[in-house]
C-alpha positions in Angstrom: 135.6 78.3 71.7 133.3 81.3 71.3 130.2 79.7 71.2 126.7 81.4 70.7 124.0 80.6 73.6 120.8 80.0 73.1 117.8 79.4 75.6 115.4 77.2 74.8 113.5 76.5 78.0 111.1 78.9 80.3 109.3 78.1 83.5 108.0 80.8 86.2 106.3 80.9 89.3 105.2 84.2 89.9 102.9 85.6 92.7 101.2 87.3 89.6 100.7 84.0 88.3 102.1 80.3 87.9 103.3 79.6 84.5 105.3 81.3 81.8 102.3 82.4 79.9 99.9 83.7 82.3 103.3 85.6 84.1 104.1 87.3 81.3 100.5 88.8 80.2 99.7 89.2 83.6 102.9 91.7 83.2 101.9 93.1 80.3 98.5 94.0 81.8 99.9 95.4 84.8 98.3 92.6 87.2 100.1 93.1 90.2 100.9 90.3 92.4 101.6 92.5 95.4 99.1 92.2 98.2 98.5 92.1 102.0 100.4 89.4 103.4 99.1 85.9 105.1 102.1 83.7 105.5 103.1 85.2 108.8 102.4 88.0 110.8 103.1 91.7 110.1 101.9 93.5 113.0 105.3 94.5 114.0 106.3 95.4 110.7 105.8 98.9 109.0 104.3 97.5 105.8 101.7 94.5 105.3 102.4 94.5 101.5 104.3 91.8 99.8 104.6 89.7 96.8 103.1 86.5 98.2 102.3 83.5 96.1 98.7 82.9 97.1 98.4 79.5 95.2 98.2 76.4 96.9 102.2 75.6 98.8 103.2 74.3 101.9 103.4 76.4 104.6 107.0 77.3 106.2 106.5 75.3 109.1 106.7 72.0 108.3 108.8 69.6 109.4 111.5 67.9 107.1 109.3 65.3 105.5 107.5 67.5 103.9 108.0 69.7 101.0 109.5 72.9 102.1 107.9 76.3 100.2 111.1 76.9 98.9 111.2 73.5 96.9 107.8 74.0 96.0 108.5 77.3 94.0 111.3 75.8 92.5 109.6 72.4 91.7 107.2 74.1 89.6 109.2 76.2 87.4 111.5 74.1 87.2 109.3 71.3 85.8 107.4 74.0 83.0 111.3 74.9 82.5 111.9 71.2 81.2 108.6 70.5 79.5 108.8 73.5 77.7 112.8 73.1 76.3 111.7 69.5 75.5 113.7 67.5 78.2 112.7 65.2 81.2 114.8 63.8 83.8 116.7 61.0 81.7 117.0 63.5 78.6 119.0 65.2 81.3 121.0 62.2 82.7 121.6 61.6 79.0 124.2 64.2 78.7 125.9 62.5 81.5 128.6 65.1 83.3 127.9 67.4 80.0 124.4 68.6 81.7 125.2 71.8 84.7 123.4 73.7 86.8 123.6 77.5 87.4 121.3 78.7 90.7 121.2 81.7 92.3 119.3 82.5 95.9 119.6 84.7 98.5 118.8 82.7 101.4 117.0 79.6 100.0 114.7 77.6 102.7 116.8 79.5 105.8 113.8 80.4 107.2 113.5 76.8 108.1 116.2 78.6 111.2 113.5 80.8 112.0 110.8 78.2 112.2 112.7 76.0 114.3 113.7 78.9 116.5 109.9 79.5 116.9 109.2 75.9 117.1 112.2 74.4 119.6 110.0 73.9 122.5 107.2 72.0 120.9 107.0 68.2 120.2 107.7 67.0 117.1 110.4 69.4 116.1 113.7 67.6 116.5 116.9 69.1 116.4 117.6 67.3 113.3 115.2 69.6 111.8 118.1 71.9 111.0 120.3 69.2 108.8 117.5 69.7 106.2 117.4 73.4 105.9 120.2 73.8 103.1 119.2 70.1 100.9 117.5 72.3 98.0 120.5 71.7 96.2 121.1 67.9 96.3 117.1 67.6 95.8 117.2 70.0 92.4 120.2 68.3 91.4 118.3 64.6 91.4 114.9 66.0 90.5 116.2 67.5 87.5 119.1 64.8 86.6 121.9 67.4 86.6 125.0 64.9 86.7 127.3 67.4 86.2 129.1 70.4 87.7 127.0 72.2 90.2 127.2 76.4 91.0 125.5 78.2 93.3 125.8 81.8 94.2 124.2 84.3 96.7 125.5 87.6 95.2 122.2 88.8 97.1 119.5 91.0 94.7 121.7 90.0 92.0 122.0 85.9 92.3 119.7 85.0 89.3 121.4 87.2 86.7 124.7 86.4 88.3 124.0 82.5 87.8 122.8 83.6 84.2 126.2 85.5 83.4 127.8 82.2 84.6 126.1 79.8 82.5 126.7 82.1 79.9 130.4 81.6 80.1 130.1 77.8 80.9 128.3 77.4 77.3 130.5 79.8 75.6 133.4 78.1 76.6 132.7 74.6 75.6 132.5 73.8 79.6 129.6 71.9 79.1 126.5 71.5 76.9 123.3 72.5 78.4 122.9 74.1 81.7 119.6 74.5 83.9 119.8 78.5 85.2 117.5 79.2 88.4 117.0 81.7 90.5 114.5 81.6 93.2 113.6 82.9 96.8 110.7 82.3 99.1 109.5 85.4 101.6 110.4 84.9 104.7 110.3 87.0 108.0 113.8 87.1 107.8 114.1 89.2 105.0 111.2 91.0 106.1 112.6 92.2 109.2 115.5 92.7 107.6 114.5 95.5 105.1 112.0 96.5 108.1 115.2 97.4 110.0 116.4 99.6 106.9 113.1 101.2 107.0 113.2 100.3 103.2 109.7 98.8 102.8 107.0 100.8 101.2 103.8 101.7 102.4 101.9 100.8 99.9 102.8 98.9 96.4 106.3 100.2 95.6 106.7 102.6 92.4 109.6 102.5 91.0 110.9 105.4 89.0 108.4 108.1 90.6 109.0 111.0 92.8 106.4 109.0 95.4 108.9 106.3 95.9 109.0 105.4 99.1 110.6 101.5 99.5 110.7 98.1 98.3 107.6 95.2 98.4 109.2 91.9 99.4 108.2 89.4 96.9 109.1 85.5 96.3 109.3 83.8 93.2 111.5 81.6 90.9 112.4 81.1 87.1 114.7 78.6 85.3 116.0 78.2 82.2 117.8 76.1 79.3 120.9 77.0 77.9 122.3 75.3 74.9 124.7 75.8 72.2 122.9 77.5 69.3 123.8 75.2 67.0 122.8 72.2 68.9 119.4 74.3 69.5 119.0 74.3 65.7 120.0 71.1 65.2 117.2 70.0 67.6 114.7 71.7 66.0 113.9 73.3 69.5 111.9 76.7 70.1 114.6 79.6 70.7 113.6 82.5 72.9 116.9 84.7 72.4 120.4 84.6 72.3 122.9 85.4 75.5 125.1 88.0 74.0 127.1 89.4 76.7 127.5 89.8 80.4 129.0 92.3 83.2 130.5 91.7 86.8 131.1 94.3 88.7 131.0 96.0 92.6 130.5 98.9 94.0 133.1 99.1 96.8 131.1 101.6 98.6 128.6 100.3 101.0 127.1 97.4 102.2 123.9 98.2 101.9 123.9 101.6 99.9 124.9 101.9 95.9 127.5 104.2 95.0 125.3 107.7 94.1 127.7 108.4 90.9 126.8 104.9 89.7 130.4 103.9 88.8 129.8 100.3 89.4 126.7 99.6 87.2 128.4 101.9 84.3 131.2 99.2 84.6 128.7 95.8 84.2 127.0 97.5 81.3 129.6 98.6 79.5 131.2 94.7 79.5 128.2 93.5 79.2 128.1 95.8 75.7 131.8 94.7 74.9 131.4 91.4 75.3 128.2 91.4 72.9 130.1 93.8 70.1 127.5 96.3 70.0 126.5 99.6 70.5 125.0 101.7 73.2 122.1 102.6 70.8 121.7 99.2 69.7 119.9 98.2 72.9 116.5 99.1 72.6 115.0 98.3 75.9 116.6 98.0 79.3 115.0 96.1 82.8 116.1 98.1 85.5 116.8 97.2 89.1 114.1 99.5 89.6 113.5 98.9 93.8 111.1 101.9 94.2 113.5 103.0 97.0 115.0 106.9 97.3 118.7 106.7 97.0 118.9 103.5 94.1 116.3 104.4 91.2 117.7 108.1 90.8 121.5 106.7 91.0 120.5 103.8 88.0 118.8 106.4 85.5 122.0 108.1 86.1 124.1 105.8 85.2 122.3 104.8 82.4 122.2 108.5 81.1 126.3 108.4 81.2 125.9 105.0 79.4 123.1 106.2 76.4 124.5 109.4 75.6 121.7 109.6 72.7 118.9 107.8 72.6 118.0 106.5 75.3 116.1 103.3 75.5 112.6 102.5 77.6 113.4 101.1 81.1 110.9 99.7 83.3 111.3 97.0 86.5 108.6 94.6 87.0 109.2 95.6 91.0 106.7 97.3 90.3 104.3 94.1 89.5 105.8 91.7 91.6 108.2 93.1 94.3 111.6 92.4 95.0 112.3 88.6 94.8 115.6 88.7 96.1 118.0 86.2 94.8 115.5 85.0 92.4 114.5 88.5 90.8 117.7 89.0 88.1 115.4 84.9 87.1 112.1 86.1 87.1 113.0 89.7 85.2 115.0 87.4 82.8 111.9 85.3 81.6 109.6 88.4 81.9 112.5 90.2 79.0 113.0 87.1 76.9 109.2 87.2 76.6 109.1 90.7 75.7 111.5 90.4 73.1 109.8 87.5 71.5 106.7 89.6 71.5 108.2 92.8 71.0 105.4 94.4 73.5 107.5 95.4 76.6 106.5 95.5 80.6 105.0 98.6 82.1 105.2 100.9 84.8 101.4 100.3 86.0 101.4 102.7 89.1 103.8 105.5 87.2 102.7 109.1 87.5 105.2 111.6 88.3 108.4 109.9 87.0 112.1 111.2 88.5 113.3 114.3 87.5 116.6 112.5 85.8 114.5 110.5 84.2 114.1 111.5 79.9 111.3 111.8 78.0 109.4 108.9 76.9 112.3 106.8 79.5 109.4 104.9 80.7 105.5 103.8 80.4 102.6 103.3 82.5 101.3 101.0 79.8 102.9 98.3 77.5 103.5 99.3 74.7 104.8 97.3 70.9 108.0 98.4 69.7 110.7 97.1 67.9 114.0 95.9 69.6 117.3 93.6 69.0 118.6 93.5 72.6 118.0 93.9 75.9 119.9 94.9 78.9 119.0 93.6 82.1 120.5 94.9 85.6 120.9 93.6 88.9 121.9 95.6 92.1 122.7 93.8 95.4 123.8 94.6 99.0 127.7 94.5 99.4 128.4 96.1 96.2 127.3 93.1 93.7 126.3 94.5 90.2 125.3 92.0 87.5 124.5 93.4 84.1 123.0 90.7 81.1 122.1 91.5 77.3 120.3 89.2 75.0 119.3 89.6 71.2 115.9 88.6 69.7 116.3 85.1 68.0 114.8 85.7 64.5 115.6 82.3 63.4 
């Protein structure tokens, strides 16, 4: 059916800020949410910084009546998500099995495992504890009145733009009218351990894109979204933050943990991503890189990226650098952060930029944000295993 998708609906929680708004200029102003962490400890681990959400949730152990951290992230954006598209619950349920959701995560509330592990001995904290670590989906499914198809994915790093790409095609296709997109991730020993393990954490806050790389900051976070058919959109009247033009799959086959050093993989989601939008390589005037801040990835992107823009090469920043590596939900949270910038036309920063990589071109990337114009952005996603997830929008000029 070829239909265009619009996306009509934001809401963020950040651990630069709670809301849409205050995310994105907190972004544009370089206000990092990357700090020492107090959720658990981190005396065993060889970095104390992480993107942790300092406003009021519920700690990770709880027991099952309680709202988990994980639903608490996702509870908050996903309500500013609704409010902001101009839907409740029964607007929702209104569209009957028409209405879908798209969510992408990494590991969701499984450190709920890890809690009970900690906790099996004490009273209180029944076995049955464990049958409620994976309900975030049946819960997001009733608190948002999704009555429809239901999609989740755990294509690691690149879960949020993956679920985006999906509901992209769902939309496109005639599958279904509106569909709620999400990506989120809470931080969690876990993951912490995990990278730990890698040695892959930095020592300090991660800078992406300089020769003084040296790792990734853990960070948690969600975003979700509303996309509709355009012309429904219009028909609505409703506020239209940009247009999903085209989107990329691909994988590595290399490693399951490392990216391929030539690139191959990415060079394949961006260039589908470009054919499926029917544009140009110089039309895209801004790219969100995966950006980790770790040695081997940042140097293999910007090359891949070279092979892609054989001329002009757009800006490319990654707001890893602001608010760490979310995980499943950070292809979500760089989403909204992009869809922002292209309404606004100023674009995200590189705050803690000084020496950038030697493959990296001239006037590549910014310490500051900076107004320019642009039609379409790219946005990447790299993952363990191979995953690669590449997504373009265009500016909605109405």
């Amino acid at each position: 059916m070829n239909k265009r998708v619009a996306i009509t609906g934001i809401g963020v929680a950040a651990n630069n800020g709670i809301g849409k708004d205050i995310f994105y200029k907190n972004c544009v102003d370089g206000v990092s949410g990357i700090r020492r962490c107090t959720l658990f400890s981190t005396e065993k681990l060889m970095s104390d910084f992480f993107g942790e959400i300092t406003e009021s949730l519920p700690d990770t152990r709880v027991i099952p009546t309680d709202e988990t951290r994980i639903k608490a992230i996702m509870r908050i954006a996903a309500d500013e998500m609704m409010r902001d598209g101009g839907f409740d619950r029964s607007a929702v349920e209104a569209y009957g099995a028409d209405a879908w959701l798209c969510f992408g995560t990494l590991l969701a509330n499984m450190d709920g495992i890890m809690e009970y592990a900690d906790r099996a001995g004490e009273n209180g904290v029944p076995a049955g504890y464990l049958e409620h670590v994976n309900d975030y989906l049946p819960w997001l499914r009733e608190h948002c009145g999704i009555q429809g198809a239901s999609w989740v994915n755990s294509a690691a790093c690149a879960a949020g733009t993956t679920a985006a790409g999906m509901a992209f095609d769902f939309i496109k296709n005639g599958m279904c009218k509106i569909c709620i997109v999400g990506g989120a991730d809470s931080l969690t020993k876990t993951v912490a351990y995990g990278f730990h393990s890698l040695k892959a954490l930095s020592l300090e806050i991660c800078n992406p894109y300089d020769e003084s790389r040296d790792g990734i900051n853990i960070g948690e976070g969600a975003a979700f979204f509303m996309f509709e058919a355009m012309e429904a959109a219009i028909a609505r009247k409703a506020h239209i933050y940009g247009e999903v033009t085209g989107y990329g799959l691909a994988n590595d086959a290399y490693h399951a943990t490392s990216p391929d050093p030539e690139g191959q993989g990415l060079l394949l989601a961006m260039s589908e991503a470009l054919r499926e939008s029917n544009i140009k390589a110089d039309e895209v005037g801004h790219i969100n890189g995966h950006g980790t801040g770790t040695p081997i990835n940042d140097p293999m992107e910007i090359n891949a990226v070279n092979k892609l823009f054989s001329g002009n090469v757009p800006t490319v920043n990654s707001t890893k650098a602001i608010i760490g590596h979310c995980m499943g939900g950070s292809g979500a949270l760089e989403l909204a952060a992009e869809l922002l910038a292209l309404e606004n036309q100023i674009y995200l920063p590189l705050p803690n930029l000084q020496n950038p990589i030697e493959s990296g071109r001239q006037g590549m990337f910014d310490s500051k944000a900076k107004k320019r114009g642009a039609d379409y952005i790219l946005s990447n996603s790299l993952a363990f295993a191979g995953n690669i997830a590449s997504l373009i929008i265009r500016r909605y000029d109405g």
